[in-house]
C-alpha positions in Angstrom: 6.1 -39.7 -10.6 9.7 -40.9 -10.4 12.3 -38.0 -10.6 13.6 -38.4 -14.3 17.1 -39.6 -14.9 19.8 -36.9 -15.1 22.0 -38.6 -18.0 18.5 -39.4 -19.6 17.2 -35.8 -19.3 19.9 -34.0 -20.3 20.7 -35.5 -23.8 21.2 -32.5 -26.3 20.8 -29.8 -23.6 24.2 -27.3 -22.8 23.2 -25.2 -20.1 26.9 -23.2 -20.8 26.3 -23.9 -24.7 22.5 -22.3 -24.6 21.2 -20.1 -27.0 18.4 -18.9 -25.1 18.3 -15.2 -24.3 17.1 -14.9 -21.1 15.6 -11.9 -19.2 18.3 -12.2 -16.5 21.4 -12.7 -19.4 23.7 -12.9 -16.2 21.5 -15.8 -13.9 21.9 -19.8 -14.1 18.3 -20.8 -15.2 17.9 -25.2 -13.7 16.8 -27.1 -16.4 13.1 -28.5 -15.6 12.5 -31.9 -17.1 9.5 -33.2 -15.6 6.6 -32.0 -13.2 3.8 -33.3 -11.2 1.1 -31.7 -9.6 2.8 -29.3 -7.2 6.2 -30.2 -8.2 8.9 -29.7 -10.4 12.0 -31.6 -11.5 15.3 -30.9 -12.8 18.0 -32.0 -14.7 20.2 -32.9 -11.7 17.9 -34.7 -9.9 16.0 -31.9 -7.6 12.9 -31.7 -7.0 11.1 -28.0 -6.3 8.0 -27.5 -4.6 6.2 -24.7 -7.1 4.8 -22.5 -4.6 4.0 -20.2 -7.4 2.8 -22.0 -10.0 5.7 -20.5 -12.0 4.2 -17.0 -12.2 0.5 -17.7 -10.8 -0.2 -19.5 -14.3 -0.1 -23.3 -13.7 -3.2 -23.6 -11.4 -4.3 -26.8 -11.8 -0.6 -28.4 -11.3 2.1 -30.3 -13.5 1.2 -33.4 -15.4 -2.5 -33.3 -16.2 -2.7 -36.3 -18.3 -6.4 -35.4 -19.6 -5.1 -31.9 -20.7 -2.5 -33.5 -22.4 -4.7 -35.9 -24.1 -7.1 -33.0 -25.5 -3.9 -31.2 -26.5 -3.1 -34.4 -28.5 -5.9 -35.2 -29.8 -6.6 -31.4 -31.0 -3.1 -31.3 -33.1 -4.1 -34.3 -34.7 -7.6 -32.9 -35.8 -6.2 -29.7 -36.7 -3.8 -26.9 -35.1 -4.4 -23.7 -36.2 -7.4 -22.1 -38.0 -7.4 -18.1 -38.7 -10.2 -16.4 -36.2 -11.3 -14.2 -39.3 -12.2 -16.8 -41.4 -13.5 -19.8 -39.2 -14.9 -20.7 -35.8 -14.0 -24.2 -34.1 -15.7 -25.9 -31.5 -13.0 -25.9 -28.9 -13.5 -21.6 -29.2 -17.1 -22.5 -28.7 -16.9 -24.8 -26.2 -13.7 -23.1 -23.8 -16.6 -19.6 -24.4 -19.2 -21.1 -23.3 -17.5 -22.5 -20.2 -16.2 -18.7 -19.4 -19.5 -17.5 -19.8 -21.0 -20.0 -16.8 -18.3 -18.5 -14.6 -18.1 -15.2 -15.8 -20.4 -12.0 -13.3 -23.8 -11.9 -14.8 -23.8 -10.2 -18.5 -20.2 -10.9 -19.2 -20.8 -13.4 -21.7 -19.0 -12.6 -25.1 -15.2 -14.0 -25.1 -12.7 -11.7 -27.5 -9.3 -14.4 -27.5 -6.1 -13.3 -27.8 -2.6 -15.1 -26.9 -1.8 -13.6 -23.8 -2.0 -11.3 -20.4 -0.5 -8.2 -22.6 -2.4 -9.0 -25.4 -5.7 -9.3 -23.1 -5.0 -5.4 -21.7 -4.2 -4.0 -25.3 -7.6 -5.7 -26.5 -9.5 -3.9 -23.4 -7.5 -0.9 -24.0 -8.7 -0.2 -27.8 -12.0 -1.7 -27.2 -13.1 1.3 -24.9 -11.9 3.7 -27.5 -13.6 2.0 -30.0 -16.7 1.5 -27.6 -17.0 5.4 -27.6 -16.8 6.2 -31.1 -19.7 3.2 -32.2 -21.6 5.2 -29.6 -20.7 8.8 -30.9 -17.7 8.8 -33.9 -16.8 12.1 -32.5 -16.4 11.4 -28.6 -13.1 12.0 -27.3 -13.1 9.5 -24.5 -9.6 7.4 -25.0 -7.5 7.9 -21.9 -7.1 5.3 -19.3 -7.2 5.7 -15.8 -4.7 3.3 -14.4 -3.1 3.1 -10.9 0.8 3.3 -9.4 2.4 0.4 -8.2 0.3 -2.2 -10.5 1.3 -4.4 -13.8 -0.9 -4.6 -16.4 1.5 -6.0 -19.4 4.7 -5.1 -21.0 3.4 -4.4 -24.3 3.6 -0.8 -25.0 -0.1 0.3 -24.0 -0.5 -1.9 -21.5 2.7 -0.9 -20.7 1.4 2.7 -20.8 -1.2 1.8 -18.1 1.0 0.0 -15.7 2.0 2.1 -12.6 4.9 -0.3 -11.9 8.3 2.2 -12.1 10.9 -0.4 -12.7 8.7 -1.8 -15.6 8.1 1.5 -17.2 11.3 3.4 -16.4 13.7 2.4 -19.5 10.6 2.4 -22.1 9.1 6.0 -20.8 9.4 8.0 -24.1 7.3 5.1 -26.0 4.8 5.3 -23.5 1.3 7.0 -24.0 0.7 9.9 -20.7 -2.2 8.2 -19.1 -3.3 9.3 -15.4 -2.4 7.2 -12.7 -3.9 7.5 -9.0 -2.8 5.4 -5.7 -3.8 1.7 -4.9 -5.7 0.8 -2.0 -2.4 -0.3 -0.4 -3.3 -0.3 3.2 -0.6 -1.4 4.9 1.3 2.1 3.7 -1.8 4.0 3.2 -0.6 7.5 1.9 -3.9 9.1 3.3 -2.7 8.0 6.9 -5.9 5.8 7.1 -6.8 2.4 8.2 -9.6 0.3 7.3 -12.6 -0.5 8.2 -13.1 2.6 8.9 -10.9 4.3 6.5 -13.8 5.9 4.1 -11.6 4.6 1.1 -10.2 8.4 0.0 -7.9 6.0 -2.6 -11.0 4.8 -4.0 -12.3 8.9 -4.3 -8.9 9.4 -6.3 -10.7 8.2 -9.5 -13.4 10.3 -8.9 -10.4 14.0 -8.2 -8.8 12.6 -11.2 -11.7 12.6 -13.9 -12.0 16.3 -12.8 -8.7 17.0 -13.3 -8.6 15.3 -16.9 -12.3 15.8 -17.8 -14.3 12.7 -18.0 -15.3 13.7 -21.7 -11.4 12.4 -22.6 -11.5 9.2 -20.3 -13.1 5.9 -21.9 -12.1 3.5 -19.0 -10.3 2.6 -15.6 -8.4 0.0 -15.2 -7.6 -1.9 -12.0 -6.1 -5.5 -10.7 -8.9 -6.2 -8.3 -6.0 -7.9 -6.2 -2.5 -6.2 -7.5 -0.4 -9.3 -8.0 3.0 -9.1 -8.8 3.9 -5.5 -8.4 2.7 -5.1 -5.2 2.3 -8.8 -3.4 -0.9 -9.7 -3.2 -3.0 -6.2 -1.9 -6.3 -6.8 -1.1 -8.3 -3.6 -1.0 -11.1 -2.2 1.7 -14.8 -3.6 1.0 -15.8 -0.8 0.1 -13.1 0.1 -2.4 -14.4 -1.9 -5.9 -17.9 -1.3 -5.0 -17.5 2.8 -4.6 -15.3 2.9 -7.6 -17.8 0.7 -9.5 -20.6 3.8 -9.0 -18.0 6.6 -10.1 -17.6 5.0 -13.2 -20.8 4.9 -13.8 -21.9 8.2 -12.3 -18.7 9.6 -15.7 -19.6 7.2 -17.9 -16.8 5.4 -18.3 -15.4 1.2 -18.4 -14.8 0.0 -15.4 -12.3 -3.1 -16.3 -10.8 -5.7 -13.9 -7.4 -6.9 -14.6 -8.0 -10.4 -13.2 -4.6 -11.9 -15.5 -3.2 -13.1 -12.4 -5.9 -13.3 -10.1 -8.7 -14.7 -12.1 -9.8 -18.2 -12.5 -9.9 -19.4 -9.0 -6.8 -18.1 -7.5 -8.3 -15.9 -4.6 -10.6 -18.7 -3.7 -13.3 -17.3 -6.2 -14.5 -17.7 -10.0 -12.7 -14.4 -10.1 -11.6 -11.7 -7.2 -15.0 -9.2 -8.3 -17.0 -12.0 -6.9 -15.2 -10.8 -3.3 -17.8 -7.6 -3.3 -20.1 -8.3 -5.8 -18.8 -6.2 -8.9 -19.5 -6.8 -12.5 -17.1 -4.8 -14.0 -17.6 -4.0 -18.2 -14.6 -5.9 -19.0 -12.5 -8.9 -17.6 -9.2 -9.2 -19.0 -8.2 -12.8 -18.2 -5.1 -15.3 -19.1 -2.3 -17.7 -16.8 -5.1 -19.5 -14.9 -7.5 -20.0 -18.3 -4.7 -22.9 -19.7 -3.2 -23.0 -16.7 0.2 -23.0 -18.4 -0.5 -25.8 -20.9 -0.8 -23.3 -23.7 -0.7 -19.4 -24.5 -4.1 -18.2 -23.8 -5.4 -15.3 -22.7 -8.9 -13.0 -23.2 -11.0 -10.2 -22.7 -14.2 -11.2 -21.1 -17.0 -8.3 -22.7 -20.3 -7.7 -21.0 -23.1 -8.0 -23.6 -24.1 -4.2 -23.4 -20.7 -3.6 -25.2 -21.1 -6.0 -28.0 -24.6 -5.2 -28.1 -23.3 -1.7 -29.1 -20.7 -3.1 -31.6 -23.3 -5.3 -33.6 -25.8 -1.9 -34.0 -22.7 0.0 -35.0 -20.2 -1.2 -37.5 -20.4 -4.4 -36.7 -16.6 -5.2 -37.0 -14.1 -4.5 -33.6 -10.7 -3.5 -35.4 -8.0 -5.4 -33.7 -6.8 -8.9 -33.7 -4.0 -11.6 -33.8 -2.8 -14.2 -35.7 -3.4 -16.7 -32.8 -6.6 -15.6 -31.1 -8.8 -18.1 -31.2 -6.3 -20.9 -32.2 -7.8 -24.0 -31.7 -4.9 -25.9 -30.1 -4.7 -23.0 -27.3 -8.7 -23.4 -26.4 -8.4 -27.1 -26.8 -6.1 -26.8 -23.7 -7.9 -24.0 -22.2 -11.3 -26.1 -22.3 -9.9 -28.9 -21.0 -7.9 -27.1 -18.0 -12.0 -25.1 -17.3 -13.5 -28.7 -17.3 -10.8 -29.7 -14.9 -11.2 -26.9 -12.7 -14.4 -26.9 -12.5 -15.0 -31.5 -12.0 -12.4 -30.9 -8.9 -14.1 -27.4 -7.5 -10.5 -26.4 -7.5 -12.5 -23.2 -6.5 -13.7 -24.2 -3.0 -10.6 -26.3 -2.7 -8.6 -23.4 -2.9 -10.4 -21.0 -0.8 -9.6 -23.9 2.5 -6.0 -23.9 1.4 -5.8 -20.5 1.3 -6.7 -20.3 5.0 -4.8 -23.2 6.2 -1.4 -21.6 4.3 -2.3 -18.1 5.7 -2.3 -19.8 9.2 0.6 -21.9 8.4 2.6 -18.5 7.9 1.6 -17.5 11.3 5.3 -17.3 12.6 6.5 -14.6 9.9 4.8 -12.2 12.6 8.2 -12.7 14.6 10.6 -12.4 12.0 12.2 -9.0 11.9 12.5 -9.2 8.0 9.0 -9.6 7.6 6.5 -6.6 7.9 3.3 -7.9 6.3 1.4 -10.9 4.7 -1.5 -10.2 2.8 -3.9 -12.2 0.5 -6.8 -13.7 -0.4 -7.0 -17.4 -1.1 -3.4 -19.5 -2.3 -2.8 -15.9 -3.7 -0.2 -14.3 -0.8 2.3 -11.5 -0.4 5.1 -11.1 1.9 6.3 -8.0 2.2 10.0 -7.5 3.3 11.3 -4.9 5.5 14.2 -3.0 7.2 12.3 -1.6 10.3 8.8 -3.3 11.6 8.4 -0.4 13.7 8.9 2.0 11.3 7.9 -0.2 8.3 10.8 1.3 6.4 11.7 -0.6 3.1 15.3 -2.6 2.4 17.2 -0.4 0.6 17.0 -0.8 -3.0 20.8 -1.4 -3.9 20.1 -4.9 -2.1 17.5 -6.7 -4.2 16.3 -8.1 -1.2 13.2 -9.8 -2.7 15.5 -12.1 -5.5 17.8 -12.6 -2.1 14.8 -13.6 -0.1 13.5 -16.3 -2.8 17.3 -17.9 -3.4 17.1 -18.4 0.6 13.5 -20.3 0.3 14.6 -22.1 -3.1 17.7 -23.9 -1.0 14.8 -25.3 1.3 13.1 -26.4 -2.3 10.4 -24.0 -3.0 10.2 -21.6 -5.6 7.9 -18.4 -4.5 7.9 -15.1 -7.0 9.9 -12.0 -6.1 9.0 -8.3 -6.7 10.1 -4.8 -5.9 9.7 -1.0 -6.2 6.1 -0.7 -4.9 6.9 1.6 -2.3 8.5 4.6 -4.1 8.8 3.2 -7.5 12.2 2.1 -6.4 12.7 0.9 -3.1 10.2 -2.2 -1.4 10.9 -6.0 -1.8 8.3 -8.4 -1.6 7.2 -11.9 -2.6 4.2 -13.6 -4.1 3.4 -17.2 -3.2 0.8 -18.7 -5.0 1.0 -23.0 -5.9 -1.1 -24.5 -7.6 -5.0 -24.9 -6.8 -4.4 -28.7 -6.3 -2.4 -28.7 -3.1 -3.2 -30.3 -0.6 -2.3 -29.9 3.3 0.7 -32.0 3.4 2.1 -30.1 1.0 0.5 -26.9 2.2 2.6 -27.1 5.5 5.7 -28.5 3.3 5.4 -25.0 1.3 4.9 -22.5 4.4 7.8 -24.3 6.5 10.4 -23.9 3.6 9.0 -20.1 3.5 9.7 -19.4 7.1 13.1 -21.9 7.2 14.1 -19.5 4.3 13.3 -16.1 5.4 15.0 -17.2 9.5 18.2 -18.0 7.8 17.2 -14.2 5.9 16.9 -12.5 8.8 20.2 -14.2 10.8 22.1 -13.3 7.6 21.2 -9.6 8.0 21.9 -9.8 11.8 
């Protein structure tokens, strides 16, 4: 693909004139035009390498032409149709495709519009869960953990342990309990795997005592925390042990897998790492893979079994879960995925990147990478030694990622996972479809950006 012509691109498009309000009211947002595959270009005539697939969404790369097609020929057939009236067969067809991919007995597909919309469904389906069961069981709290994003609607919002997220929107927020991550590389039991005994996974288990598992439907966890956190992967024995306390409480076990599901850590989805079926997957960014908003809560069939013998009607919805346009795209970005075995492909990228970033281990800015397939953090430090954290004030981590954006890749910055205020790190995470050209184009623009970092600081 040619980079599109500036004059061309540009007609009716202000960026000083815009009427968009963005999150960052204050930042100069390029104005994308065109992409291909791993690339993205702007208005001006640059080309970005998207080493994070905008926000770990678009993982089967820019330009799909066959997605495009079944996008087209879906609007022309028809666009919308209303969930509680009518079925369609690209709802049928993207749930059936979910279902072949999906840890045995999670095989029912509730669709919803969205990451936050996928957490709020898994949120009120365990309270509802409990009362088909019993109508007076007072199981509704959610055990979440600190320092992980699960959505930034207001119960999801509720279950996020991410402090900058939360902070302004506190009084809204429902008091659910919150224990640490597996976050290994600043451990707060002084541990170190593999022989750690995974205490942080045996915070569930203190924490149900505390609160009485008789009020607590369900635990939430991302299986790998994405973006508030970069990229922790957790001890083996971490999902596995926390997989029998919920079950020894009685009590959801569901697996936040927005950002990490669908082939991004070089599996179907991260639980597939150590064998875990969890109750509930929620699910979205790599399902359409950016080409529309789609997101879902994958159900295992014990639950819906228990909703057809009770009242037979789950009470929640949206005006768009279902639509067909959305699944249309979603199908056609599964059948895609799964044609190319973007899958396996990913899990030998993932390798060949994490050895690619092999140097960072010198730079004096860099105190850990982390990961599991294209699905990496970096985190940023003051000290090595010491592993202390930039200080706050700096907003390092948006620093850090205008350093690698002037070599031409775009990575995804974070912060406050130390304290809740201080920490900077960064999430790289292209597309599926890279291949090791552009792998090694993607980890040298990383490194040239984070050396001119770290001579900056000096």
């Amino acid at each position: 693909m040619s980079t599109p012509s500036p004059d061309a691109s540009r007609k009716g498009v202000s960026k000083r004139m815009s009427h968009v309000f963005f999150r960052d009211v204050r930042k100069e947002h390029p104005v994308i035009v065109g992409g291909e595959g791993v690339y993205l270009f702007d208005d001006q005539g640059r080309r970005y390498l998207d080493g994070c697939s905008g926000a770990l969404v678009a993982n089967i790369g820019h330009g799909v032409e066959p997605v495009a097609r079944a996008i087209y020929e879906q609007a022309r057939k028809v666009a919308f149709t209303h969930l509680s009236r009518f079925s369609s067969l690209p709802i049928q067809r993207l749930a059936e495709l979910i279902a072949t991919i999906s840890p045995p007995g999670l095989n029912r597909v509730y669709f919803v519009s969205g990451g936050s919309e996928a957490t709020e469904t898994a949120l009120k389906l365990s309270r509802q869960y409990f009362l088909e069961r019993d109508k007076n069981s007072q199981k509704h709290l959610v055990i979440s953990r600190w320092h992980c994003f699960h959505g930034n609607t207001l119960g999801a919002l509720s279950m996020t342990g991410l402090v900058p997220r939360r902070k302004r929107y506190t009084p809204y927020l429902l008091n659910f309990p919150k224990i640490n991550p597996p976050y290994c590389y600043r451990c707060p039991h002084g541990r170190t795997p593999p022989d750690c005994r995974v205490p942080c996974a045996y915070e569930l288990e203190v924490m149900l005592k505390q609160v009485g598992p008789e009020y607590v439907a369900a635990f939430i966890a991302e299986p790998v925390v994405g973006a508030a956190a970069g990229a922790l992967v957790p001890p083996p024995e971490y999902l596995p042990t926390v997989r029998q306390i919920c079950d020894r409480y009685d009590i959801l076990l569901i697996a936040d897998e927005v950002m990490c599901g669908f082939g991004r850590t070089g599996r179907h989805f991260a639980v597939d790492h150590w064998g875990v079926v969890p109750d509930v997957i929620t699910a979205a960014k790599g399902m359409a893979a950016g080409y529309a908003p789609l997101g879902a809560a994958i159900v295992h069939e014990k639950i819906w079994e228990v909703f057809r013998q009770g009242s037979g009607r789950f009470e929640h919805g949206h005006t768009y879960g279902g639509n067909p346009l959305a699944c249309a795209a979603g199908a056609a970005v599964l059948e895609y995925y799964l044609e190319h075995d973007l899958v396996s492909h990913c899990r030998q990228l993932g390798e060949l990147l994490l050895a690619e970033l092999a140097p960072l281990k010198d730079n004096p800015v860099v105190g850990d990478v982390r990961g599991l397939g294209l699905m990496l953090g970096v985190e940023l430090v003051q000290d090595r030694a010491t592993r202390t954290p930039l200080p706050a004030s700096r907003g390092m981590a948006e620093v850090a990622t205008q350093f690698i954006l002037k070599q031409g890749v775009v990575v995804y910055p974070g912060n406050g996972m130390v304290d809740g205020v201080a920490g900077d790190q960064f999430l790289i995470g292209p597309p599926l479809v890279i291949n090791e050209a552009e792998v090694r184009q993607l980890a040298q623009g990383v490194i040239a950006g984070l050396d001119e970092l770290a001579r900056e600081l000096a």
